[in-house]
C-alpha positions as CSV (number, residue, x, y, z in Angstrom):
1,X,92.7,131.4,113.0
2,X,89.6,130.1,111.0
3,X,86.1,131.7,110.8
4,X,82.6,130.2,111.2
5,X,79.4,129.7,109.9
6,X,76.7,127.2,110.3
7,X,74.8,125.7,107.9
8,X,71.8,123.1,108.1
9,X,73.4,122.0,111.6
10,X,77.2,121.4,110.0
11,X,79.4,123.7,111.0
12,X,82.0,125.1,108.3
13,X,85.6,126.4,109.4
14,X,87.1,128.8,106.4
15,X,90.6,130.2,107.1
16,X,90.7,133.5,107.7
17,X,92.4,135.3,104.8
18,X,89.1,134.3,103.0
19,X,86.0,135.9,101.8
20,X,82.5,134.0,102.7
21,X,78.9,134.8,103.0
22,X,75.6,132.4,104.0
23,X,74.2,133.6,100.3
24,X,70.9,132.2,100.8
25,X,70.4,134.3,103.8
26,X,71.3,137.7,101.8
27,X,68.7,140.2,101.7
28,X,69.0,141.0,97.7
29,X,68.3,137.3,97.5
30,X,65.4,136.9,99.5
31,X,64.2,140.7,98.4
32,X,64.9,140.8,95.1
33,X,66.1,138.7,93.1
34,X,63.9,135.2,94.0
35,X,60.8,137.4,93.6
36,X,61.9,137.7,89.8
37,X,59.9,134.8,89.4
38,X,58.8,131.4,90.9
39,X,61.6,128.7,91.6
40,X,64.3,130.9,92.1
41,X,67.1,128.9,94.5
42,X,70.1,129.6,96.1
43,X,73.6,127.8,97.3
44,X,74.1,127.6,100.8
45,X,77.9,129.5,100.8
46,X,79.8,131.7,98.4
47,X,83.5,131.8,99.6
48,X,86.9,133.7,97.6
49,X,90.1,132.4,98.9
50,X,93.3,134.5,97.9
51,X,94.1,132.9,94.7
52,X,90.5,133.9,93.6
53,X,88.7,131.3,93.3
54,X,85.0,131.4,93.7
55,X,83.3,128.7,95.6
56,X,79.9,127.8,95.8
57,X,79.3,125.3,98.3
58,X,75.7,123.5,98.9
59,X,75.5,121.6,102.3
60,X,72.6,119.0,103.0
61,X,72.6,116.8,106.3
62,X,70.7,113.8,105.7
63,X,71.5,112.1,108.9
64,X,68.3,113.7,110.4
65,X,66.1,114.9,107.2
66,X,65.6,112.1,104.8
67,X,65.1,113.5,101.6
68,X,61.7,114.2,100.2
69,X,61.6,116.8,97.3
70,X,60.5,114.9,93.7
71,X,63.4,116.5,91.9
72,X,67.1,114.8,91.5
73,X,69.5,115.8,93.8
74,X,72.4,116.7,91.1
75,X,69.3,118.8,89.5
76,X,69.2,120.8,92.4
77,X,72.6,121.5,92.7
78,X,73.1,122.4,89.6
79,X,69.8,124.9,89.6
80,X,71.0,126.4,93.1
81,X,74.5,127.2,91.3
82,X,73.0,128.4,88.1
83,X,70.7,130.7,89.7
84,X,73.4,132.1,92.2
85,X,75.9,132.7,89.9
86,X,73.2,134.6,87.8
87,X,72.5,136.7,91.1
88,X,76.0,138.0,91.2
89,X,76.6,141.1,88.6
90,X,72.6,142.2,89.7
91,X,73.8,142.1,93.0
92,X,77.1,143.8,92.8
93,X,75.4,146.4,91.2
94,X,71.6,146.8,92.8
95,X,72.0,145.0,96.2
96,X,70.5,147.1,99.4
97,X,73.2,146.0,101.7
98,X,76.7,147.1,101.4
99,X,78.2,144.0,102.3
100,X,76.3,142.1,100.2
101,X,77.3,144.4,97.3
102,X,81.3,144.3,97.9
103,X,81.0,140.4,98.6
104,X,79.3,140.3,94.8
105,X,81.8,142.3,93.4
106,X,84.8,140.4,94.9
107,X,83.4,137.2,93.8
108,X,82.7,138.9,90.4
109,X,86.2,139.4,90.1
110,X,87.2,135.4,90.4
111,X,89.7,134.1,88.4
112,X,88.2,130.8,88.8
113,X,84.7,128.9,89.9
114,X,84.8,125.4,92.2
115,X,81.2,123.9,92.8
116,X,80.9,121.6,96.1
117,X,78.2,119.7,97.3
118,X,78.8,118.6,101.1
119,X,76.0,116.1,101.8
120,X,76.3,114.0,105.3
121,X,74.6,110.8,105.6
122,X,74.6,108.6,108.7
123,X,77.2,106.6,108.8
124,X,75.2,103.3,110.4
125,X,72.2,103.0,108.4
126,X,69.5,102.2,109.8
127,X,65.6,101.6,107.8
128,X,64.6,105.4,108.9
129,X,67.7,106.7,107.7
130,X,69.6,105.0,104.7
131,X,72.7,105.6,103.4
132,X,70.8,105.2,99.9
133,X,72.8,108.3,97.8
134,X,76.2,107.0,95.9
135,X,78.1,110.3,96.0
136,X,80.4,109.2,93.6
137,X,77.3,108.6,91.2
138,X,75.8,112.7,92.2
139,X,79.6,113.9,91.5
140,X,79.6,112.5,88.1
141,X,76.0,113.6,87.0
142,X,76.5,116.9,88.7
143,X,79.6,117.1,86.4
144,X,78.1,116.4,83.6
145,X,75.4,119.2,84.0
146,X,77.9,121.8,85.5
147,X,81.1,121.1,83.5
148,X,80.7,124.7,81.5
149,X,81.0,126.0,85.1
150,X,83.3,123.9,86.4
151,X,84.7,120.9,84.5
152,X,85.4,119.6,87.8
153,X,83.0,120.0,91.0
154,X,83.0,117.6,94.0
155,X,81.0,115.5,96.3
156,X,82.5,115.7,100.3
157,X,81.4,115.0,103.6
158,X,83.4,115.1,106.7
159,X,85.1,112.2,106.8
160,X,86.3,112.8,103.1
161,X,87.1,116.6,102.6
162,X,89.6,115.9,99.6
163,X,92.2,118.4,100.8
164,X,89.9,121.5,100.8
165,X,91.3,124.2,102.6
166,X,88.2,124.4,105.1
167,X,86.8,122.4,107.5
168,X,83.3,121.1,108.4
169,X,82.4,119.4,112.3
């Protein structure tokens, strides 16, 4: 039996001894902790699977929003993680939902951390919407800024899932 959630149209399939939560829609998050200050982000998913491991999982679907923001897309990855992971003990501790506390403090007791960014593009290009990001070349800088975190995050879409144990339609 798997368990759902949807996120920016993709919907995500985690089995069901896990542990997941749509963090950017968390009340502490919007509430508290992004009004710390200005250009506070989130990830899209925090999940804990029974060997606990903590994922953070960004989704973007850029086969109907081309991408517009200035900043680089590995730079945004890595900000959403950094600033999530720096949510966690403040939300174990102060969050106003109770099920936003006990997620925190399960994930705060991970063993591991796993970064993935699942970015869709069309798969026909077209000259409204290009298939104009390498994933392979946002995997290796988003490596490079998040190897303290995790020496080894990944790029995936849903034709190339790389053996993860969820699914995404």
């Amino acid at each position: 039996m798997m368990i759902q959630c949807e996120v920016d149209g993709l919907q995500f399939e985690f089995p069901e001894h896990w542990s997941f939560s749509k963090y950017d829609d968390w009340a502490f998050y919007h509430n508290q902790f992004r009004k710390m200050w200005k250009g506070i982000k989130a990830v899209d998913i925090i999940a804990l699977d029974p060997s606990l491991t903590f994922w953070l999982i960004e989704a973007k679907d850029f086969r109907r929003h081309r991408r517009t923001k200035p900043t680089s897309l590995p730079d945004e990855v890595a900000r959403k993680v950094y600033d999530t992971l720096a949510a966690i003990l403040p939300a174990k501790v102060n969050a106003s939902k109770s099920e936003e506390a006990e997620m925190a403090a399960k994930v705060a007791r991970a063993q591991r951390i796993r970064v993935v960014f699942h970015m869709e593009q069309p798969l026909k290009p077209s000259k409204l919407f290009p298939r104009a990001i390498d994933p392979a070349d946002v995997q290796q800088k988003i490596r490079q800024l998040l190897h303290p975190i995790d020496p080894h995050p990944v790029v995936v879409e849903t034709g190339d899932m790389r053996n993860l144990a969820w699914s995404v339609k």
